[in-house]
Phi, psi and omega in degrees: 000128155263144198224137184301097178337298155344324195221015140322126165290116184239099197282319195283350175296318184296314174278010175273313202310174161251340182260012178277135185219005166218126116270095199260133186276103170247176170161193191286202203251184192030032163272358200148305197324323193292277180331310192282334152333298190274341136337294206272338164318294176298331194258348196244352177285324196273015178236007158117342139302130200264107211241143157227148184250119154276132191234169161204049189266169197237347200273356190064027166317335199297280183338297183309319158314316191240046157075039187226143191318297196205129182267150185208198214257016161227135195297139180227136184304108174277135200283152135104358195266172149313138177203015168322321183263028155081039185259189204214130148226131169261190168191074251231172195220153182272091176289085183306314165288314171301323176296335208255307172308325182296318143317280221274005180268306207270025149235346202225140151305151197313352172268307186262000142290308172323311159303305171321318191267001158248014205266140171295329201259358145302311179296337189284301194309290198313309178278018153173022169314163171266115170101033159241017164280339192259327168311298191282002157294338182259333201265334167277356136318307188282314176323289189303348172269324164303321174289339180087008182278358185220143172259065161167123188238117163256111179266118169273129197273169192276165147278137184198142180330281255210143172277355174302322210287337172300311214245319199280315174325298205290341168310301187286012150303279172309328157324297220314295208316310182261023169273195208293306191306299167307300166340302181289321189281349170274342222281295191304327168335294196295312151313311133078164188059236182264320145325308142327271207333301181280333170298316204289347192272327195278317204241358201238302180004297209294306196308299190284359147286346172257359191250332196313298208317306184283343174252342181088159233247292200314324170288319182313321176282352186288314161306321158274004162255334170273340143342280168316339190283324190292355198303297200336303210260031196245316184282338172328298199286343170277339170275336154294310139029268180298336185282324170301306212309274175324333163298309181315310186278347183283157195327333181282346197280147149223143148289110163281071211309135115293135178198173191239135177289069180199130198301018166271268184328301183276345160274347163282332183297328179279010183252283171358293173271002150289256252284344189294290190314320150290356171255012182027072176241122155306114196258080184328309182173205183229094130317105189245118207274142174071057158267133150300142156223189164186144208295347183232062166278001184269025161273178113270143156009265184284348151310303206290284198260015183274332182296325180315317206244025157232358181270291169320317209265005179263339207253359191274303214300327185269000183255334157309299195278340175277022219239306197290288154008287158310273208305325192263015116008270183299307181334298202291319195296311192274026139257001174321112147075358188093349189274000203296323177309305170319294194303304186308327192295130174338320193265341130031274201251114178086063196194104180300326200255143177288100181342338188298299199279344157321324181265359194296148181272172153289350172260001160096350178303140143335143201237170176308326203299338192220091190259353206224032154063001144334161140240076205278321179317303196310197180260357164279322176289334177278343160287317181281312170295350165274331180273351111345287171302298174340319196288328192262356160296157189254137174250204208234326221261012157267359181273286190330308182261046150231342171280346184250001135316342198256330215268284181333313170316313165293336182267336173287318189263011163286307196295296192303291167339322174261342168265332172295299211323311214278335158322312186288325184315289214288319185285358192260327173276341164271338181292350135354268179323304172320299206275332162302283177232092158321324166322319186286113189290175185211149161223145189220130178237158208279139150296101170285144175261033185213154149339098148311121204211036125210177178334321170295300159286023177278276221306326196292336173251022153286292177337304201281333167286339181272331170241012161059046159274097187265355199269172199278179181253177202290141168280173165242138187309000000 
């Protein structure tokens, strides 16, 4: 694949700015997102920026990458990098419940945190409600940016079916905390005394006997002390919410579409980069991860196997003629000298003693076997002159191993043959992409043929994003 200069991604400039001060990697799920994060971390600590990567992938590839036990909801340093140009990379993995606690500790005083943070219908929301991973993703965004300790946040977005979900969750979070429905289970709080009283006997009675019946009296109640515990902070999360929100669109953020050459993979990015675009989110670019190449395109394909299947139909024709060859071979060796009868003969066989010495006269006389006073008979001679013959038999194995040179060949150029398909596959789904949004610029790293699992390959794919190598990578001779 070649990519048009005009729409070459040029990541370091972008990672130089000083005023770039967010990047966030969004795409579908398995494209990347993690690694080119922490790629691009490692590339921008080591050109002299003081970098933290927020992840929030769960298998901990990060961690692992970059030499560290475990990542946990405090940024930790990574060892081991260049730091000639005076930068820094941390790195932290997204504690969704610790970061959810961290709220309501920064809100609530040491009495009515407590409850809260023992309340069942608290603990069930902070550890998997929907969308409050992506919720406490914006919201330890906003943390790190408010402290100011790092100029550059590289954010790995969670994984999830739809890369919407990233922008979209964390609203309907905030919907829920502050809607009608919460509202209503706080007011007798709020209300509090004999006013409670009578709004809940006059207007709540029904509503909280229909929802006990449908949630059951015990959740119900759960949800409502924690409301109640929760009013200070309630009116909150949709205006943090939205104040992350607004962190996103501002001029320092850039987003980074990640994808895969694969039309899944490239039909969530361009439905990406419309909603980036209707949401005035600052769009950087297209990451594109795994493109194949290969060192002989100017084979094509249908070459690749019409040779293939001439290789097959050269290698049936040599196994057919040594086949005819071999037999007529043998003919001629088992008529040599006369032993072929000897070596067959019946009698031969199941027999300790040797014809030579069966035929012997008793007076010491030459036998038929040695008539010309040899021991041509014996079992040493017969033993030499067979390995003799043997030696002088024509054997198979240069018909053989040049036929399974035709085959391996044929198997190679099938195999060649099957990396162009998939080469035409992948250009034909970006030029898909192209022709949809010409705008968008690409940086393209190689299908490696391994895992990345330390800092050298962090660095090799910062290179290859920096300098827009899509070709495979170089062997050693």
């Amino acid at each position: 694949m070649s990519l048009d200069p005009a729409r070459v991604l040029d990541l370091d400039p972008l990672l130089d700015d000083p005023d770039t001060r967010i990047v966030v990697c969004c795409g579908s799920g398995g494209v990347g997102k993690t690694t080119t994060a922490a790629a691009l971390g490692l590339r921008a600590a080591e050109r002299g920026r003081k970098v933290v990567v927020l992840t929030i992938d769960p298998a901990r590839r990060l961690a692992q990458s970059m030499g560290i036990d475990s990542l946990d909801n405090v940024p930790r340093r990574v060892k081991g990098i260049d730091d000639s140009a005076g930068g820094e990379l941390h790195a932290m993995m997204l504690d969704m419940k610790r970061t959810f606690d961290e709220i309501v500790e920064a809100h609530a005083d040491g009495e009515r945190a407590a409850v809260i943070l023992n309340n069942p219908f608290y603990q069930s929301l902070s550890a998997g409600f929907a969308g409050t991973q992506e919720y406490m993703a914006m919201e330890k965004l906003g943390q790190l940016r408010a402290r100011d300790e790092w100029d550059l946040i590289i954010v790995d977005t969670p994984p999830s079916r739809s890369a919407l979900d990233f922008l979209d969750a964390p609203k309907r979070l905030g919907s829920f905390l502050d809607g009608r429905l919460i509202r209503l289970l706080t007011a007798p709080a709020k209300l509090g005394g004999r006013a409670g009283m009578k709004f809940l006997n006059v207007g709540m009675s029904m509503m909280t006997g229909t929802l006990g019946k449908l949630l059951g009296g015990q959740l119900l109640k759960d949800v409502q002390t924690f409301v109640a515990a929760m009013d200070t902070t309630f009116g909150g999360f949709r205006t943090r919410a939205d104040a992350t929100y607004k962190l996103l669109q501002a001029p320092g953020t850039a987003f980074l579409v990640v994808a895969a050459p694969e039309r899944d993979a490239l039909r969530e990015a361009a439905y990406f980069v419309e909603r980036l675009a209707a949401e005035d989110m600052p769009f950087a670019g297209l990451v594109l991860n795994r493109v194949h190449g290969s060192g002989a395109a100017h084979l094509s394909a249908e070459r690749a196997l019409a040779a293939a299947e001439n290789l097959d139909a050269e290698a049936a024709e040599d196994l057919e003629s040594t086949a005819v060859e071999n037999l007529d071979d043998a003919r001629i060796v088992d008529q040599e000298g006369g032993k072929a009868g000897l070596r067959n003969s019946p009698d031969t066989y199941g027999s300790s003693e040797s014809p030579a010495f069966e035929t012997s006269a008793p007076d010491g006389s030459e036998g038929p076997a040695g008539s010309d006073g040899s021991d041509e008979g014996s079992p040493a001679a017969t033993d030499s002159t067979d390995a003799t013959d043997r030696t002088d038999a024509p054997t198979d194995t240069p018909p053989h191993g040049h036929r399974t040179v035709e085959q391996l060949t044929a198997g190679l150029l099938r195999l060649h043959a099957e990396r162009m398909q998939l080469l035409s596959r992948e250009q034909r789904t970006r030029d898909r992409f192209a022709a949809l949004h010409p705008e968008v610029a690409v940086a393209e790293v190689a299908a490696l043929p391994g895992d990345v699992h330390d800092l050298a390959g962090l660095r090799d794919i910062g290179d290859r994003l920096a300098a827009n190598r899509p070709e495979l990578p170089e062997t050693d001779a």
